[in-house]
LOPASE-285336 format. One record per residue (C-alpha): x, y, z. Coordinates in steps of 0.25 Angstrom, whole numbers, plus 5000, padded with zeros to 4 digits. Example, Ala and Ser with C-alpha at 12.3 -4.5 7.8 and 13.67 -1.06 7.14 Angstrom:
504949825031
505549965029
This chain:
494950165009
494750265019
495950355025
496250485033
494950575038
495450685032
495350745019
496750725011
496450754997
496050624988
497250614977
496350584966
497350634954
498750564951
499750624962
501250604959
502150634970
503550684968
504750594975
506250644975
507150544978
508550604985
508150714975
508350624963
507350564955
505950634956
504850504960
503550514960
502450424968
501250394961
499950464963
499350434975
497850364975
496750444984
496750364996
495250354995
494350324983
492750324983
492850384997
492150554999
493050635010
491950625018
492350485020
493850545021
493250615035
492750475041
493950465054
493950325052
494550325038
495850305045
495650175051
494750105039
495450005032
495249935017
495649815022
494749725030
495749595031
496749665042
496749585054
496949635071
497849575079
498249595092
499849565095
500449515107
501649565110
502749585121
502249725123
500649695123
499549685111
499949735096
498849765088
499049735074
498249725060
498749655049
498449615035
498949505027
499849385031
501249365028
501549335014
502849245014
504049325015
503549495014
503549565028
502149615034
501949765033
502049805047
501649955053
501550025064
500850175067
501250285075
500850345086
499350405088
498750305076
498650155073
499050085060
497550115056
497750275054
499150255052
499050165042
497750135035
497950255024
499250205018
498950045020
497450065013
498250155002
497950054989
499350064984
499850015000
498949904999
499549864987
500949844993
500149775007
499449674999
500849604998
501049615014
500449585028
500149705032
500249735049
499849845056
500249855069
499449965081
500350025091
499849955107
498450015108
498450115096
497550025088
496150065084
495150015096
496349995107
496249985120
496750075129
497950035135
497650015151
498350115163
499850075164
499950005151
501450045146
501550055130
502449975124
503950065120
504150095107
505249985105
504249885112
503049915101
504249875092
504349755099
503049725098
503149705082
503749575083
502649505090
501849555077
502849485066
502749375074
501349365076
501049395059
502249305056
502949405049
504349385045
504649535046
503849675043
503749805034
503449915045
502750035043
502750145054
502350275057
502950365068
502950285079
502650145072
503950195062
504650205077
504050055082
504649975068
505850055067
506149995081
505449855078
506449865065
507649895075
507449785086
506949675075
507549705063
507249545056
505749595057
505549715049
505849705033
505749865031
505049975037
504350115034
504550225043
503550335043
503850445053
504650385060
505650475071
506750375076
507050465087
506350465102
505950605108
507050685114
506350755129
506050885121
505250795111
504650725123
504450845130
503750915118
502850775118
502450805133
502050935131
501250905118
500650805126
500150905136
499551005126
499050915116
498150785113
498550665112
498050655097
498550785093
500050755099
500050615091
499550705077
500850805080
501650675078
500950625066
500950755059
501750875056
501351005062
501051055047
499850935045
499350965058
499051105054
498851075039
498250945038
497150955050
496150845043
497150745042
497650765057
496150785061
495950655055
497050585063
496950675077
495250605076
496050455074
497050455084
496150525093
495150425093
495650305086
496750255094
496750245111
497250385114
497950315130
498750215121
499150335111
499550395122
500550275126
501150255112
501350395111
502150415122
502950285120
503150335106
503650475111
504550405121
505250305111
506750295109
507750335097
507550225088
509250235088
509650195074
510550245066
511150245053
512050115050
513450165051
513250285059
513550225073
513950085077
512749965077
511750055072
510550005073
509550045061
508449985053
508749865046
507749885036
507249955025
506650085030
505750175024
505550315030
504450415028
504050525032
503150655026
503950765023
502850865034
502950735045
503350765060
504250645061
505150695048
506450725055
506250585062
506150515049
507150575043
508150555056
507650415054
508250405040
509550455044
509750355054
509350235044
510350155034
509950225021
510050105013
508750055018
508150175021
507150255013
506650375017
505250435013
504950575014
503550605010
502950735003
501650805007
501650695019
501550735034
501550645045
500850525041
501350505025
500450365027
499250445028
499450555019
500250485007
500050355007
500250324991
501650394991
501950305005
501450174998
502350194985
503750224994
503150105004
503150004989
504650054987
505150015000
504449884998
505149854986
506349914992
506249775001
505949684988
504649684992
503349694982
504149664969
502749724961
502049834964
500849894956
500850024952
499650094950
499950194940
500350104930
499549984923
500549874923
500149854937
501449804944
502849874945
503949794948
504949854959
505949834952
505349954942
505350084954
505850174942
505250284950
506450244960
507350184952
507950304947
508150374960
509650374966
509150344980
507850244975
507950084976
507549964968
507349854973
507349694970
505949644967
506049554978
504849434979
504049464990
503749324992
505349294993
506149305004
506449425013
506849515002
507949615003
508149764999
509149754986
509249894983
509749974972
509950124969
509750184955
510050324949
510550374934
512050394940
512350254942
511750124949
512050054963
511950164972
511150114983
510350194994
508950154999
508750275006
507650354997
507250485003
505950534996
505150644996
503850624990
């Protein structure tokens, strides 16, 4: 498996990371796997690591929808009653370099082996797109929303697991809003439920004037500190999205994605006929990412009793990219969290198969969940959550800020 062109130091000891959960019980993930194995960094320099793939049974599809062609790739067909994995990117990549290094991590496809798995590009950010003709008018950010129900019905999906970055985290929280019977749960990376104010669009103006397009788009993938710190990484990406996607149809969902709306939810209670998620809702974020006062803005406005929030470690703005093992292992607890994948296997340990119902690295926190093993084969499971700590039981709170 091949992955970022630059050189992130292989893990190739046992690497535990520390979690605190609401400052009680200390957690640890276990050791991340390298993300390459039999590979030289010579091969780690090849640009084109980002958009190989171990799979060769995903499948192309181009959408009709009522705002124009939706390229999607999937993998897998629906399996009686689970919901299809469903992602979208952010701006300046497609779901290749947004999402190929955490969906090849082996422990991730562990978990997709159970689910169809759909990946959806963004109008014209798809590798090989065509640019978009003189006039063409991209779609507003609650109409790529819309455009998401042409693609359930098209799979024949009864309803999805979104995954978003950024922008995409912007599309399905607004998919989630206007059709809430269709998404099951959904993780939020980056996301920032706010649009610009006019010094915000201003200041995008004039960065617009003194900077390239690509090296605009990398100052809202990553903090000012991994720009200057982690130049190989950001090489790596300013090479892709300079030369893998369109750099006209960029430029469209840019500025569409710089003139979208407040997302206007709020908290339940709060005001009169709030509108909120209706689902579970994981949030992460890197604790040295652009888009942290967003997230955490975002958790605010969410009902805490369905929200967790993840606040990642030695993570910048793409925690996909740069720890994909600690993602994977909080993406299996939200799973669960649903009453989905009633066994998973553990690889540190030699009985192979953990039931949920056995989190004891959770089970012990004040603000962790256990969940019923729901069948995944069963009907639409719902979330039964508990809350557990030494001072007594039936407290209940799903939201679960961690710093790992």
């Amino acid at each position: 498996m091949k992955v970022l062109g630059h050189k992130i130091e292989l893990l190739t000891g046992l690497l535990l990371h520390d979690v605190t959960m609401a400052g009680l019980q200390e957690l640890r993930f276990p050791e991340e796997k390298p993300l390459l194995r039999g590979q030289d960094a010579a091969e780690l320099e090849n640009s084109d690591s980002f958009l190989l793939a171990v799979d060769t049974d995903w499948k192309e599809h181009d959408i009709e929808t009522p705002y124009g062609l939706l390229h999607v790739v999937i993998r897998g067909s629906p399996k009686g009653n689970r919901p299809a994995i469903l992602t979208y990117h952010d701006v300046g990549l497609n779901h290749k370099l947004c999402f190929n290094t955490f969906f090849n991590f082996e422990d991730m496809q562990e978990i997709t082996k159970h689910f169809v798995v759909c990946h959806v590009d963004a109008p014209g950010q798809q590798v090989g797109a065509s640019q978009f003709p003189q006039g063409y008018q991209f779609p507003s950010m609650e109409q790529l929303a819309a455009m998401l129900p042409s693609v359930v019905q098209h799979f024949g999906f009864k309803y999805v697991i979104g995954i978003g970055v950024g922008a995409g985290a912007y599309v399905l929280a607004k998919f989630a809003l206007i059709f809430p019977d269709l998404v099951e749960g959904l993780v939020l990376m980056n996301i920032d439920p706010n649009g610009k104010g006019w010094i915000d669009w201003a200041a995008t103006k004039l960065s617009g004037l003194t900077s390239t397009l690509p090296d605009t788009v990398l100052s809202h993938l990553f903090s000012q500190e991994e720009l200057v710190s982690n130049t190989e990484l950001v090489q790596s990406y300013r090479q892709q999205i300079s030369n893998v996607v369109n750099q006209a149809n960029l430029q469209l969902f840019w500025n569409m994605y710089n003139s979208r709306r407040d997302l206007d939810i709020n908290r339940p209670g709060t005001v009169p006929n709030a509108k909120t998620l209706r689902c579970p809702v994981m949030l992460v974020v890197g604790d040295n990412a652009p888009a942290e006062d967003g997230v955490v803005e975002c958790n605010s406005k969410l009902d805490p009793t369905t929200t967790t929030f993840l606040k990642m470690a030695d993570s910048g703005g793409l925690p996909q990219v740069t720890q994909p093992g600690k993602l994977t292992e909080a993406f299996k607890y939200f799973l669960q969290g649903m009453g989905y994948i009633a066994y998973l296997k553990d690889r540190r340990l030699s009985g192979g198969a953990v039931p949920s119902a056995s989190m004891t690295r959770l089970a012990r926190s004040r603000t962790a969940s256990l969940t019923s093993a729901s069948s995944v084969d069963g009907g639409r499971p719902q979330a039964c959550t508990h809350s557990e700590s030494s001072e007594g039981l039936g407290q209940v709170n799903h939201t679960m800020e961690v710093s790992c």
